[in-house]
TORSETI-461763 format. One line per 2 residues: number of its first residue (from 1); their letters; for each residue y, x, z negated of C-alpha. Coordinates in Angstrom, 3 decimals. Each point is the difference from the previous one (the first is absolute). Example, Ala and Ser with C-alpha at 12.3 -4.5 7.8 and 13.67 -1.06 7.14 Angstrom:
<recs>
1	as	-4.500:12.300:-7.800; 3.440:1.370:0.660 .
</recs>
This chain:
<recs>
1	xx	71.041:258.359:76.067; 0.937:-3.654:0.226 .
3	xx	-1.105:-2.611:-2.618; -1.981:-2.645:1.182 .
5	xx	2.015:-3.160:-1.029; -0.437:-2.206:-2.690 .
7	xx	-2.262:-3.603:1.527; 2.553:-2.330:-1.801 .
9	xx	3.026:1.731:1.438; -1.778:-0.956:3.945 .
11	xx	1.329:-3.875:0.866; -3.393:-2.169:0.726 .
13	xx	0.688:-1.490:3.888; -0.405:-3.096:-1.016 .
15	xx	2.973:-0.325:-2.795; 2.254:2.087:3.148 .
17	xx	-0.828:-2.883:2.177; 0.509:-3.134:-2.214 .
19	xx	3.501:2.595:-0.776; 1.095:-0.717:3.103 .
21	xx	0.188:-3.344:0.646; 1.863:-0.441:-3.279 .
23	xx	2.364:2.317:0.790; 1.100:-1.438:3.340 .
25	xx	0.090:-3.349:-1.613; 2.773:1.352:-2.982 .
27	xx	1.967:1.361:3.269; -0.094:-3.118:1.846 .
29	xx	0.829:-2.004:-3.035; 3.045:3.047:-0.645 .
31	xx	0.951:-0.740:3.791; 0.468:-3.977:-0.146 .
33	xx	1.552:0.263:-3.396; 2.798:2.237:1.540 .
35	xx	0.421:-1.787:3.181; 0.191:-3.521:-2.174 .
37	xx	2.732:2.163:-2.447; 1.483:1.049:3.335 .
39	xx	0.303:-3.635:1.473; 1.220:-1.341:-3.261 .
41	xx	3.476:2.844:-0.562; 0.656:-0.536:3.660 .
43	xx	-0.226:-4.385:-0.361; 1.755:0.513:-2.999 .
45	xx	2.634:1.919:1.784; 0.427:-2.183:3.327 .
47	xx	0.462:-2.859:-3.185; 2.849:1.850:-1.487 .
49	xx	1.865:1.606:3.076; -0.636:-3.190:2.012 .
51	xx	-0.344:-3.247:-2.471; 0.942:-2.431:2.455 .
53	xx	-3.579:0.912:2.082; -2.389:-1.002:-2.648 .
55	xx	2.085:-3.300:-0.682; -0.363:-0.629:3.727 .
57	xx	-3.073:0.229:0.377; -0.875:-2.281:-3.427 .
59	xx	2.150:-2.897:1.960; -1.719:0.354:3.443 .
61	xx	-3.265:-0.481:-2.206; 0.896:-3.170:-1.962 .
63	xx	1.889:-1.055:3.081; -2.959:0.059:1.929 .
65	xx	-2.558:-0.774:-2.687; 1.782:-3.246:-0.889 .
67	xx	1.206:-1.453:3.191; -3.749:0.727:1.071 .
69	xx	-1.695:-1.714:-3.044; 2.917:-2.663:0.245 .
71	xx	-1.308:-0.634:3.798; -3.158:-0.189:-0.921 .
73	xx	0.337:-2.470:-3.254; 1.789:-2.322:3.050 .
75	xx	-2.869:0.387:2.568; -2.672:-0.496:-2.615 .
77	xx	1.817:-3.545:-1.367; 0.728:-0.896:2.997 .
79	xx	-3.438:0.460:1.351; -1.374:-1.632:-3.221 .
81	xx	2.282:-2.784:0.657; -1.116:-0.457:3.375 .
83	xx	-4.089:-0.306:-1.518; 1.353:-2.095:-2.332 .
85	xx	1.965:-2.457:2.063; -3.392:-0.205:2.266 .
87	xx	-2.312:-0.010:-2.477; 2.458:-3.171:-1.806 .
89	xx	0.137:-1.795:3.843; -3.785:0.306:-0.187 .
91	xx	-0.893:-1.482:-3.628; 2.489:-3.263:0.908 .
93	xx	-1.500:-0.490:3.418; -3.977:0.201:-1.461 .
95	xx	2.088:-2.464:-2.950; 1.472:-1.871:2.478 .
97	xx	-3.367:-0.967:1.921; -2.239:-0.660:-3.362 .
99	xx	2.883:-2.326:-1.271; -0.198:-1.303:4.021 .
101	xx	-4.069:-0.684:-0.349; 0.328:-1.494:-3.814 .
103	xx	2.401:-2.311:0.984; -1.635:-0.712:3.161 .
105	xx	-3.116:-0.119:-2.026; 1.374:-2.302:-2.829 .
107	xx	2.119:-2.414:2.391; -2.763:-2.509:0.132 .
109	xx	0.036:-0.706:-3.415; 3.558:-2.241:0.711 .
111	xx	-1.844:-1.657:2.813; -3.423:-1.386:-2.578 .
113	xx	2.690:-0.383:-2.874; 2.074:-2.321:2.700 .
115	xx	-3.701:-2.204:0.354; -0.399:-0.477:-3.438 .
117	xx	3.673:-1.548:-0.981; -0.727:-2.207:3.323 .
119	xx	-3.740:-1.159:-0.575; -0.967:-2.378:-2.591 .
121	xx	-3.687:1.529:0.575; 1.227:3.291:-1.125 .
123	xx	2.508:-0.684:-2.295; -1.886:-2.403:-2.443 .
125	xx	-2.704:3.048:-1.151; 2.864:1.412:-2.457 .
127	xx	-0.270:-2.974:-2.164; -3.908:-0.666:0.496 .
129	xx	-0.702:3.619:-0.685; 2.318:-0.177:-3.331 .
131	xx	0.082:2.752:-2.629; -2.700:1.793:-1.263 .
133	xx	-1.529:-1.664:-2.855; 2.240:-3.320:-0.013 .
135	xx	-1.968:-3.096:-0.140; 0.086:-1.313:3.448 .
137	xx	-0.059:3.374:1.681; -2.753:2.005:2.092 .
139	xx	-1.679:1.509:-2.625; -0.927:4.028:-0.708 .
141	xx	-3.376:0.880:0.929; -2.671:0.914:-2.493 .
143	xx	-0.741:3.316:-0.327; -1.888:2.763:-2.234 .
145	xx	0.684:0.420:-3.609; 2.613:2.807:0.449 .
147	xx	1.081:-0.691:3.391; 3.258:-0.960:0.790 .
149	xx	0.566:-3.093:1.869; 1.939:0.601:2.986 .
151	xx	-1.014:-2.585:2.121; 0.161:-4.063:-0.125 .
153	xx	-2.016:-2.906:1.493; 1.308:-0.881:2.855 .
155	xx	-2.452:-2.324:1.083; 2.250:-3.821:1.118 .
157	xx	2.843:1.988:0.603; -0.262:2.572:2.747 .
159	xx	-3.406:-0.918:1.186; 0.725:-3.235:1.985 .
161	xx	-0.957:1.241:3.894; 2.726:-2.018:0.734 .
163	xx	2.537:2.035:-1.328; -1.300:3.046:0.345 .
165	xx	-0.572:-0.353:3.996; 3.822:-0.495:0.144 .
167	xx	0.752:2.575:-2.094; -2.432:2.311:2.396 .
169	xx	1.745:-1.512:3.118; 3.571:0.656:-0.722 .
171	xx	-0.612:3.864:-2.060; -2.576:0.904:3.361 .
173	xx	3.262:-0.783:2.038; 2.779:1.836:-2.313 .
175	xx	-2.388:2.751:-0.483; -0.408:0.145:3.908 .
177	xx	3.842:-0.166:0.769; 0.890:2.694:-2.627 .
179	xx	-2.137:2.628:2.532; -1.178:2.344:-2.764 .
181	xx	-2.956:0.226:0.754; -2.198:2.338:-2.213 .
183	xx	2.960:0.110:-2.532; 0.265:-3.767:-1.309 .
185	xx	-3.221:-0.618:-1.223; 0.188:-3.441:-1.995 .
187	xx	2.343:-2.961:-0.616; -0.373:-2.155:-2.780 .
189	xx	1.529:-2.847:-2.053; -0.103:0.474:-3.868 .
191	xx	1.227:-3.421:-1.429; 1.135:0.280:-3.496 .
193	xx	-0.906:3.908:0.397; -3.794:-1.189:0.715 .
195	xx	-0.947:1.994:2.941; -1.337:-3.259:2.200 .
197	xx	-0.493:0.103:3.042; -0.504:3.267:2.347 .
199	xx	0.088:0.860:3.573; -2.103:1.775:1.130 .
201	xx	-2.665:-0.635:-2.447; -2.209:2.560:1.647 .
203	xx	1.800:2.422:2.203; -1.427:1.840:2.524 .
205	xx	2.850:-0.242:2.627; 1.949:2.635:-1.376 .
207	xx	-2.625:2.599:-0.496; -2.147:2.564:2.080 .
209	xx	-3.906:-1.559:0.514; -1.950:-0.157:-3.155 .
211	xx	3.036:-0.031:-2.005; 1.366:-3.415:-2.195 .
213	xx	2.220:-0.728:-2.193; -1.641:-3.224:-2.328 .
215	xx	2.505:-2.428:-2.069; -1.720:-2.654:-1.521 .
217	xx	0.021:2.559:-3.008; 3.865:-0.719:-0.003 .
219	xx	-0.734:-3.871:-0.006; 0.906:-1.489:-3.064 .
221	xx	1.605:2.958:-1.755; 3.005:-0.756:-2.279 .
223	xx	2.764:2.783:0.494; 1.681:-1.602:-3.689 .
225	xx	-3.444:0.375:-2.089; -1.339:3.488:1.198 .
227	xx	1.460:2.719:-1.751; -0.042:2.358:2.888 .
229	xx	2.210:-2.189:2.130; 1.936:-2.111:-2.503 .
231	xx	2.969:2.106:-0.515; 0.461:0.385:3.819 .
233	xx	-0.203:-3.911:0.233; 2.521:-0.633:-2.914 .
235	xx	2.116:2.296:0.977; -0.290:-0.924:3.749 .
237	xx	0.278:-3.602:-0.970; 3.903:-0.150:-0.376 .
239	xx	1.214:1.737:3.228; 0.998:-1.346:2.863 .
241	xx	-0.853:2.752:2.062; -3.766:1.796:1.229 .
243	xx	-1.533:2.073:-2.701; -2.141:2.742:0.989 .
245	xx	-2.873:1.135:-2.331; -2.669:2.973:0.143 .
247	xx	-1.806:1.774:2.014; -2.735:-2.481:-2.067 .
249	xx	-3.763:0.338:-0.425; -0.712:-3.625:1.736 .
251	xx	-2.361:-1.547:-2.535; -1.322:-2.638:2.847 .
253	xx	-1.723:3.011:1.562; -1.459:2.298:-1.991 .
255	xx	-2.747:0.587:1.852; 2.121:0.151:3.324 .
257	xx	0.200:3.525:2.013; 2.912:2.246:-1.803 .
259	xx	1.840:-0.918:3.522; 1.092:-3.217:-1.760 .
261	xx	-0.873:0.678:-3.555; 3.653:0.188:-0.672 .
263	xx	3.427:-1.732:1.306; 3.482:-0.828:-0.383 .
265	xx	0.330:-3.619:-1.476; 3.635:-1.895:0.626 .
267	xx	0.869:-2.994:-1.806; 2.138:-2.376:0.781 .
269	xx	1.407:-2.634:-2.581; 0.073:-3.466:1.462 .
271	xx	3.344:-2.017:-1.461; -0.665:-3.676:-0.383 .
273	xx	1.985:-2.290:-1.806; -3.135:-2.608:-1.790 .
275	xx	-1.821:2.518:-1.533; 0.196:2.922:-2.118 .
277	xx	-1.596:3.145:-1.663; 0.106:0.966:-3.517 .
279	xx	0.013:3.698:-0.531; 1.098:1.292:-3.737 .
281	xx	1.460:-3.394:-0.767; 2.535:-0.187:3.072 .
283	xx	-0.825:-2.366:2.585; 0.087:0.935:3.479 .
285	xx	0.584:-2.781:3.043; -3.121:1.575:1.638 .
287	xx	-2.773:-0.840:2.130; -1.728:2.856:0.088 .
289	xx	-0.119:3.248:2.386; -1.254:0.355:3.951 .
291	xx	-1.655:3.708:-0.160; -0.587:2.193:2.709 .
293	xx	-2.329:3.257:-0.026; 1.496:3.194:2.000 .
295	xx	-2.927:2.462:0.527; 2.157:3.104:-0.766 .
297	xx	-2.550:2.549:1.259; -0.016:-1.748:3.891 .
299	xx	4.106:0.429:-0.585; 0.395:3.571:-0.986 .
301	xx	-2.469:0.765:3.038; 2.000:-2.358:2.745 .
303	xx	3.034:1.909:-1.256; -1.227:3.303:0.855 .
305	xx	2.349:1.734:-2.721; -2.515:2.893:-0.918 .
307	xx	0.343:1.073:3.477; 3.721:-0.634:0.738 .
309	xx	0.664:2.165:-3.072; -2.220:3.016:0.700 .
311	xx	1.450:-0.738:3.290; 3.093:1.498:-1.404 .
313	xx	-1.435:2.322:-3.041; 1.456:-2.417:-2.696 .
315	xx	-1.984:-1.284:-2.706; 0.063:-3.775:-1.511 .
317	xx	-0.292:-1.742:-3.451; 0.033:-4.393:0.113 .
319	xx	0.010:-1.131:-2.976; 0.305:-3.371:-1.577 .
321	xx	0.933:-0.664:-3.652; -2.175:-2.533:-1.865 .
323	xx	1.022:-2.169:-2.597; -3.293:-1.033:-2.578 .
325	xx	-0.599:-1.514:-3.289; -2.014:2.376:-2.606 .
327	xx	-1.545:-2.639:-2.051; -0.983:2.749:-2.723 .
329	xx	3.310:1.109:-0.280; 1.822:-3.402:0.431 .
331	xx	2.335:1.679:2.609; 1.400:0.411:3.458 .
333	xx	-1.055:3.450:1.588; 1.110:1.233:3.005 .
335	xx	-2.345:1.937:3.023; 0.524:1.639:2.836 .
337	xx	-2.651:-0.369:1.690; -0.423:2.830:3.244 .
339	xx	-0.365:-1.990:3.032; -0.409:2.092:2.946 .
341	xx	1.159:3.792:0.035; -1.066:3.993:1.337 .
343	xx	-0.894:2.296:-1.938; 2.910:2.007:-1.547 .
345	xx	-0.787:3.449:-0.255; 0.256:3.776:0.334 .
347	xx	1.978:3.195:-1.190; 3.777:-1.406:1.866 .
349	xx	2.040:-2.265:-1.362; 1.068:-3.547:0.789 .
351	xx	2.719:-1.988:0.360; 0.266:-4.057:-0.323 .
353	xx	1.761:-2.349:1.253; -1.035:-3.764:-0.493 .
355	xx	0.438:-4.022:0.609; -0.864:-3.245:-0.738 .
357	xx	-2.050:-2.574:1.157; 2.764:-3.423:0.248 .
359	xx	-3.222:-2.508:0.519; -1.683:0.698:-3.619 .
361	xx	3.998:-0.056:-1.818; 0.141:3.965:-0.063 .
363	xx	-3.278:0.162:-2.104; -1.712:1.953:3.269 .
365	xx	1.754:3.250:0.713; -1.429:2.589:2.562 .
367	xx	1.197:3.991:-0.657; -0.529:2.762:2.872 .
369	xx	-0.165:3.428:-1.075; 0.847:2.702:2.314 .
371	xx	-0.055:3.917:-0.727; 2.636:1.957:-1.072 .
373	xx	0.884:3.561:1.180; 0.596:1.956:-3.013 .
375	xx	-1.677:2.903:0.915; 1.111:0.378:3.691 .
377	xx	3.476:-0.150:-1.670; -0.308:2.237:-2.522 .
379	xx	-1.380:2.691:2.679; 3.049:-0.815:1.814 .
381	xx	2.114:0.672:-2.984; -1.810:2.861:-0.640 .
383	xx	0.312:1.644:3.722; 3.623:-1.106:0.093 .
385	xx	0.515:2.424:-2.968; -1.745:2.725:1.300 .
387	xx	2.092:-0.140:3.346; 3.413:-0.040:-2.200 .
389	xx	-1.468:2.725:-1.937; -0.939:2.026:3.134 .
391	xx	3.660:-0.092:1.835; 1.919:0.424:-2.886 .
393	xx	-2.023:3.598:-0.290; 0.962:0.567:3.299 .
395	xx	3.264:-0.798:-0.524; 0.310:2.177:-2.496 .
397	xx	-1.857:3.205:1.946; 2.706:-0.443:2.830 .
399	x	2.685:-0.314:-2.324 .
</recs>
């Protein structure tokens, strides 16, 4: 009779089944082991029968991986160097026309400084408006306990009508003649640094309706007393040349629209030979300054350089660097102070390239930015090995 078998000694179907798949997977592993052992003894022999193949087929790949990353390296600087040299051409011709408008902007100031050498009318105020707190001279006005003065009495010296319809008929004509309109905004005489007289007192001409710019705040204000201007004035007071100062808040309109709230102010020193300004005990043969304002918004937008820049996807920094006195810290500090520019963002990188401003002595300096093209490069780079790589195996197959 036959013995019924044990119930351990019977395999359950479901261990047979999750056998199998194991088993096949130890062969197939088996399998590429011996084809990869197989590959390797007959490499191994082409290398030692036939040297000169391997070798061969090393120099076609750094043949053709370097030449190809070489060509690239050149095509990438040279097409760098072509964004650069446009992006350059592009920061001195927006330079170029700013320093065009300033000038154009600041040439009447020669013109009013030319009047007041000539006219006795305008060239006796220095010496009636005098130095602040000599006897003799217009004096400060009063002000609250804690206030700075800033401002001086001007009354018998720039409020004759007489003089001051002159002075309106001759800075209505320069203003006129300069045609910059909306961008010169006032003219005005500051006899020993006393802002004086001021044209127009009340502009409206230059502005869109409802829209003024008032300056009878300005009247009066001494540019060698306030502490906010009087290291501009000093140091302005010496040169022979234009000096260029802000953007400034205007403090004659405060209450004006933020159109106008602030400006450019460029002084002119007026050389006379009969009478002189003291500034930290040197004497200066000095009349005073002719001041113009340059509304610097109404000239970034008649310059249309946001456009002409995104215009050619490059982005733009002006910058000016100012030049103040820190009366807590007794010193000079230097600012640079953002002018115009894009906004200078994003995962690529940028290159610069830059210039400077020649009106404003190289303190104004405009920088483009353009993107670089790393990454397209390194793909490049990356292909070109890849390529290399790929016909030196086939190289080596045929061999």
């Amino acid at each position: 009779t036959t013995q019924p078998m044990h119930e351990s000694t019977i395999p359950p179907p479901c261990a047979a089944q999750e056998e199998a798949p194991k088993t096949r997977r130890l062969l197939s592993n088996m399998k590429c082991t011996q084809i990869v052992h197989d590959l390797g003894k007959k490499h191994w022999h082409v290398m030692r029968t036939h040297p000169f193949i391997p070798f061969v087929c090393l120099l076609i790949f750094a043949v053709l991986c370097g030449s190809g990353i070489a060509i690239i390296q050149v095509v990438a600087y040279q097409g760098e160097q072509e964004i650069r040299d446009e992006a350059l051409a592009l920061a001195k011709d927006t330079g170029a026309w700013f320093s065009n408008q300033l000038d154009q902007a600041i040439l009447p100031l020669f013109s009013m400084s030319q009047f007041v050498v000539e006219l006795p009318i305008f060239h006796d105020l220095a010496a009636q408006m005098g130095a602040a707190n000599e006897p003799g001279s217009a004096p400060l006005l009063a002000t609250e306990d804690g206030v700075v003065q800033t401002h001086r009495n001007i009354s018998g010296v720039c409020d004759d009508p007489f003089v001051i319809n002159r002075f309106t008929t001759i800075a209505a004509h320069i203003k006129k003649q300069a045609k910059m309109e909306g961008i010169l905004v006032n003219l005005q005489l500051a006899p020993h640094s006393v802002v004086c007289l001021v044209h127009p007192v009340n502009n409206t001409e230059d502005f869109e309706d409802g829209i003024y710019m008032d300056n009878t705040g300005a009247i009066g204000h001494d540019l060698l007393v306030d502490p906010a201007r009087k290291f501009i004035a000093e140091a302005t007071l010496p040169s022979d040349k234009v000096v260029i100062a802000g953007p400034l808040t205007l403090k004659q309109c405060s209450t004006c629209n933020p159109t106008v709230e602030q400006g450019f102010i460029a002084r002119l020193p007026i050389e006379v030979d009969d009478h002189q300004i003291e500034v930290n005990g040197v004497s200066h043969k000095r009349w005073g300054f002719a001041v113009a304002i340059i509304n610097w918004k109404a000239l970034v937008e008649r310059s249309d350089i946001y456009a002409n820049f995104a215009e050619e996807n490059l982005q733009f920094q002006l910058t000016r660097t100012d030049k103040s006195f820190d009366a807590e810290k007794n010193s000079i500090t230097e600012k640079v102070v953002v002018l115009a520019e894009t906004p200078i963002g994003g995962s690529k990188t940028h290159g610069r390239v830059s210039t400077a401003l020649q009106t404003t002595n190289n303190e104004w300096e405009i920088a483009v930015y353009y993107e670089n093209n790393d990454t397209t490069i390194q793909i490049a780079m990356a292909a070109c090995v890849l390529i290399a790589l790929g016909i030196s195996v086939m190289v080596y197959t045929i061999l």
